[in-house]
C-alpha positions as CSV (number, residue, x, y, z in Angstrom):
1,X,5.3,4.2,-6.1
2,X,7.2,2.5,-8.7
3,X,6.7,3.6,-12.7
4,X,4.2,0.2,-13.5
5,X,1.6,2.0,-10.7
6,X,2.0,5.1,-12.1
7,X,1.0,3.9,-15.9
8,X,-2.1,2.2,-14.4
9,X,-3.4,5.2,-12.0
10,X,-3.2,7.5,-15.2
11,X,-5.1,4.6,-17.5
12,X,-7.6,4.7,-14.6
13,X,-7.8,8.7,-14.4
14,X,-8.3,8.5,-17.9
15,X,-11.1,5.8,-18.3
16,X,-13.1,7.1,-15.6
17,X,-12.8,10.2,-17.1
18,X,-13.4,9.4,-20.5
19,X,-16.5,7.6,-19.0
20,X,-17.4,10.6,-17.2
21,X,-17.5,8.5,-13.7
22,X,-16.7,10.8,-10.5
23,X,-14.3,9.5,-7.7
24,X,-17.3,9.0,-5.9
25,X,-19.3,7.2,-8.5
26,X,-16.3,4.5,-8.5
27,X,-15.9,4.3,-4.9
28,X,-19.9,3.5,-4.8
29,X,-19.7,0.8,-7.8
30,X,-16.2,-1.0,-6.3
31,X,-17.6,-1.0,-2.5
32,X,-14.8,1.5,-1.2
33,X,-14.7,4.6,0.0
34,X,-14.2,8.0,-1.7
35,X,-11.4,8.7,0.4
36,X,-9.8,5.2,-0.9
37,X,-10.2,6.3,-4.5
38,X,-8.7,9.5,-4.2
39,X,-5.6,8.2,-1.7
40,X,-4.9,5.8,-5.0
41,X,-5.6,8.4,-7.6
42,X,-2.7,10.8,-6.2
43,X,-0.8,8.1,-4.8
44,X,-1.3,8.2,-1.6
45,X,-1.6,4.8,-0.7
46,X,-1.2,1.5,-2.4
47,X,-4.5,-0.2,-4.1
48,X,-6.3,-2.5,-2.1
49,X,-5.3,-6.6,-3.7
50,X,-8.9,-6.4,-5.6
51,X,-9.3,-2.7,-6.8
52,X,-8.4,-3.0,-9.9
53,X,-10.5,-6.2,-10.4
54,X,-13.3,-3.9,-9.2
55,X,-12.1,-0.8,-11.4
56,X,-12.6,-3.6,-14.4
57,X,-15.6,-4.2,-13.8
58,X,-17.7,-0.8,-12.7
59,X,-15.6,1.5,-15.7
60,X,-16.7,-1.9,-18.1
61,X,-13.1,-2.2,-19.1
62,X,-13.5,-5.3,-20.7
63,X,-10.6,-6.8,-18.1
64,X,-7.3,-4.2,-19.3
65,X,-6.6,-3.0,-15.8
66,X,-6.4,-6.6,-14.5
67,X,-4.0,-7.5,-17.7
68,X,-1.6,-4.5,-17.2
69,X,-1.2,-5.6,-13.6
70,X,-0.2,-9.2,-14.9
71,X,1.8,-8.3,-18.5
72,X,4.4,-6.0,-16.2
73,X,7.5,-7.2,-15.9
74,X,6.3,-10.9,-16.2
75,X,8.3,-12.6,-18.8
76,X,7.1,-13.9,-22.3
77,X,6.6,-17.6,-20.8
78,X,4.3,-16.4,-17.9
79,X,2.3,-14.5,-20.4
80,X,1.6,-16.9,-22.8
81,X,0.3,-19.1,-19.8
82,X,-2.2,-16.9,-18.7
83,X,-3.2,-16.3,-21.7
84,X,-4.3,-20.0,-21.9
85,X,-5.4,-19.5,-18.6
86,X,-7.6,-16.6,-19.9
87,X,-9.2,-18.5,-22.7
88,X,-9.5,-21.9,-20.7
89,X,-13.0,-23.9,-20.6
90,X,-11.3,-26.2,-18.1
91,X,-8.4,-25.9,-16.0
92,X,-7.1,-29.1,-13.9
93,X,-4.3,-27.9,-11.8
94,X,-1.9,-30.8,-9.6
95,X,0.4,-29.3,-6.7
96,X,2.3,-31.6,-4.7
97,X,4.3,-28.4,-2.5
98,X,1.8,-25.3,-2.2
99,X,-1.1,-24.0,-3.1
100,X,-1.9,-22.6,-6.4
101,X,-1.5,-19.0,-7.2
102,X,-5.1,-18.9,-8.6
103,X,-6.1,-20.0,-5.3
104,X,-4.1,-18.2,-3.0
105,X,-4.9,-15.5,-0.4
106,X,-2.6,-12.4,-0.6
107,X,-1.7,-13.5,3.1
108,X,0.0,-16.8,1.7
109,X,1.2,-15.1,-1.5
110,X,3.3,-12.6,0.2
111,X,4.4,-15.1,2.4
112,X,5.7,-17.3,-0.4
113,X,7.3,-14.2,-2.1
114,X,9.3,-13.4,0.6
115,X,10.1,-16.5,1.5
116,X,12.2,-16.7,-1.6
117,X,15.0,-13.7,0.0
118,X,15.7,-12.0,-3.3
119,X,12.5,-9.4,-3.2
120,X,12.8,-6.4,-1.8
121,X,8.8,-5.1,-0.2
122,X,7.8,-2.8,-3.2
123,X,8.6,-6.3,-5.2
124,X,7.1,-8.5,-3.3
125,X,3.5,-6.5,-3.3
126,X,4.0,-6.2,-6.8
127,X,4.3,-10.0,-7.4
128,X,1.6,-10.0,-4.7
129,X,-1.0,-7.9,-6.7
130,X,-0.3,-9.6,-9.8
131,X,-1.1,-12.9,-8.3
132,X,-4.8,-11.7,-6.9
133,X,-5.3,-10.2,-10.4
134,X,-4.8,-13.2,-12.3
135,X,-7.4,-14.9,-9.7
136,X,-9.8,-12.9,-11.9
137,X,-10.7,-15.2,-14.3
138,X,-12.8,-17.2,-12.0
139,X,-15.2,-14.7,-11.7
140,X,-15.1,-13.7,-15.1
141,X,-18.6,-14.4,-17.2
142,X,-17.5,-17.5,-18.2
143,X,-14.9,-18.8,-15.7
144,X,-13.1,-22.1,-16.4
145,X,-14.4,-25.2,-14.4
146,X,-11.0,-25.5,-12.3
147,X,-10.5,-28.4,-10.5
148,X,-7.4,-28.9,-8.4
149,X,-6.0,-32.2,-6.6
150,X,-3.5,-31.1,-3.9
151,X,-1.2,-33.6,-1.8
152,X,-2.4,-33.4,1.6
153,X,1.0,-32.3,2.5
154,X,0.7,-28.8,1.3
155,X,-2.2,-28.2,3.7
156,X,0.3,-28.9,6.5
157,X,3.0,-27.1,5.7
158,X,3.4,-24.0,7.8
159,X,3.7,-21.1,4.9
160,X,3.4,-17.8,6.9
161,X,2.1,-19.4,10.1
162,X,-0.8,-20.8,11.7
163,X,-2.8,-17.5,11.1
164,X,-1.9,-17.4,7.5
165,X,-2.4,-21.4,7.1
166,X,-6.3,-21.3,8.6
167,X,-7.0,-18.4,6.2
168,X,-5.6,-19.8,3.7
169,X,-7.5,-23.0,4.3
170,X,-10.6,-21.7,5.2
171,X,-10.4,-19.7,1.9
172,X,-10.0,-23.2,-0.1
173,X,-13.1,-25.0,1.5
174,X,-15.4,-21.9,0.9
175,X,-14.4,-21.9,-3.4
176,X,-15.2,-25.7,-2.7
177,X,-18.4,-25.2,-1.5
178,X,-19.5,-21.8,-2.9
179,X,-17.9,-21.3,-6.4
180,X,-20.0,-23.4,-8.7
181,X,-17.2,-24.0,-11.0
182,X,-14.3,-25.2,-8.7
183,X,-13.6,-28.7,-7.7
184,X,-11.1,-29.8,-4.8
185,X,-9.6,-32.8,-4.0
186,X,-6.6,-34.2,-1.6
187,X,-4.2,-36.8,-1.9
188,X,-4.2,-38.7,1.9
189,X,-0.8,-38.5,3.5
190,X,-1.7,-42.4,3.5
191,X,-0.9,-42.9,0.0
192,X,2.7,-43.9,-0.2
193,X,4.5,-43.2,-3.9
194,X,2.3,-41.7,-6.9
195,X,2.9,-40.0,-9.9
196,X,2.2,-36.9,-8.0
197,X,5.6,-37.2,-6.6
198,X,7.0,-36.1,-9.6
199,X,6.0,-32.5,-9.6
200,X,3.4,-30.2,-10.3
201,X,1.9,-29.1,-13.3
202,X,-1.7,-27.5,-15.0
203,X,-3.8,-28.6,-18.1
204,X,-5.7,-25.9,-20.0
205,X,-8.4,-27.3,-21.9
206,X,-8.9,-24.5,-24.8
207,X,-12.1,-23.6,-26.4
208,X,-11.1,-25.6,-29.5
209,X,-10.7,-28.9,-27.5
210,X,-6.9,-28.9,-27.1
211,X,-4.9,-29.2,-24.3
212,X,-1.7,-27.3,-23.3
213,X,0.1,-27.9,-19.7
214,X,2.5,-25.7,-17.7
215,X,5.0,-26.7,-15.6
216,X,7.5,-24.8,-13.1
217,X,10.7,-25.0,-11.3
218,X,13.1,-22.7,-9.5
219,X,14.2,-20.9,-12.8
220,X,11.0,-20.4,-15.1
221,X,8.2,-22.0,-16.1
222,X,7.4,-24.0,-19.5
223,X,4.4,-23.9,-22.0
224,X,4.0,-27.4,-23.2
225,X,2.1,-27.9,-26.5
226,X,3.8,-31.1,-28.1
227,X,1.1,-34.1,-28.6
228,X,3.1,-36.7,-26.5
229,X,4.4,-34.4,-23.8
230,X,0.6,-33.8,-23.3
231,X,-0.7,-37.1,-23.4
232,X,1.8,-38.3,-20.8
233,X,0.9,-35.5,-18.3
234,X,-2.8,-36.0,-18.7
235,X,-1.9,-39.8,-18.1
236,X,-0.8,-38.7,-14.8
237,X,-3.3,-36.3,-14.1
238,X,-5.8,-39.2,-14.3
239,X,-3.3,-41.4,-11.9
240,X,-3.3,-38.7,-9.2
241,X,-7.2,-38.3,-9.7
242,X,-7.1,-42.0,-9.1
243,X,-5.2,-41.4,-5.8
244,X,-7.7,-38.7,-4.5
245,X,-9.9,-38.3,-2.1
246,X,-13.7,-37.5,-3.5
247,X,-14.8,-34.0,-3.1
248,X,-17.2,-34.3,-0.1
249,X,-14.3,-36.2,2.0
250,X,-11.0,-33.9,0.6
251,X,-12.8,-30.7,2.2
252,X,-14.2,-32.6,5.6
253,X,-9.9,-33.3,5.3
254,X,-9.2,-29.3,4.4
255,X,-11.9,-28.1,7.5
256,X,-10.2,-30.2,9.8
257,X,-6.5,-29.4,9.2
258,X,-7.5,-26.0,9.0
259,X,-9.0,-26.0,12.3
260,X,-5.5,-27.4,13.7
261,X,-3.7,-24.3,12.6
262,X,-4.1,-22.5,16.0
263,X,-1.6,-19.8,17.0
């Protein structure tokens, strides 16, 4: 176990210490076992992808396990974006190639990871675990309203398999229809060019009423603040809404292209 797992098992020894909560009074408030709790106390075995989501909440942590997990080793970019992400009252989120991370399964995510061939395992679960952690903000006490518009090409590309694909998708139409704060809808294969071609990208709408973006490439990813940069994004957000399916009909779309990913 690598030194960032370490740091976080000791904070975690310490809070629930501090708090006077027993291994068994955790394992009761997260839904795991005793056994499980102790395994990851001494380092016996790796955390499940929402423990210390879990950990958060039942030692009342206010969210620190969850932003250790994300702050190591990203760089100063990716932290100033979830940072936005953090303090968001809306998030609207375009992908024209995958799935967003927020929205991921750990299946997918690790799939992705390795797909790039520089990560070695340990690496890979770390990215892996830092993903899922940063899916905590939408179920937070006052989560964003996300809505996402995906190309309907991303639900048919084969990331990890058909196995992995159904989850995946499966997981996408029950946030649709469950989460009261998130919003899906698909661009038809039908529709020939549209701005979405250009790339993806997120608007964070923060609690002031400003809006920052992000947008990624194969190097690193970039915090955009200016005025006009904003405006033209948020120009094209509204031309890919255009271009979308309505909710009801994007997850009929999602069910049924899930239900073609058979092994």
């Amino acid at each position: 176990m690598d030194e960032r797992s370490r740091v976080l098992i000791e904070e975690l020894r310490h809070m629930r210490a501090a708090r006077k909560v027993t291994q068994e009074d955790l394992a009761r408030a997260i839904n795991y076992s005793a056994s499980t709790v102790a395994m990851v106390e001494t380092e016996a075995r790796k955390p499940p992808p929402d423990f210390w989501e879990r950990a958060d909440a039942a030692l009342d942590t206010g969210g620190a396990f969850v932003r250790m997990l994300a702050r190591f080793g990203a760089p100063q970019w990716m932290r100033e974006w979830e940072a936005n992400e953090r303090q968001a009252t809306v998030l609207r989120s375009f992908e024209n190639t995958v799935v967003p991370g927020l929205l991921q399964t750990s299946a997918y995510a690790r799939a992705l990871f390795r797909s790039v061939g520089l990560y070695d395992e340990a690496e890979v679960e770390r990215r892996v675990e830092a993903r899922l952690a940063r899916q905590a903000v939408l179920t937070g006490e006052r989560p964003p309203q996300l809505v996402t518009v995906l190309d309907e090409h991303v639900l048919r590309r084969p990331v990890g398999g058909p196995v992995v694909m159904r989850e995946q998708l499966r997981r996408l139409v029950k946030l649709a229809t469950e989460h009261p704060r998130v919003r899906l809808h698909v661009v038809p294969a039908s529709v020939g060019a549209y701005p979405g071609v250009a790339g993806a990208f997120v608007l964070a709408t923060l609690p002031g009423g400003e809006d920052v973006a992000y947008l990624d490439d194969q190097l690193k990813g970039q915090v955009i603040d200016h005025t006009e940069d904003v405006l033209a994004i948020r120009a094209s957000w509204e031309a890919i809404q255009g271009e979308a399916l309505p909710p009801r009909q994007s997850i009929e779309l999602v069910t049924e292209v899930a239900e073609s990913w058979r092994s």
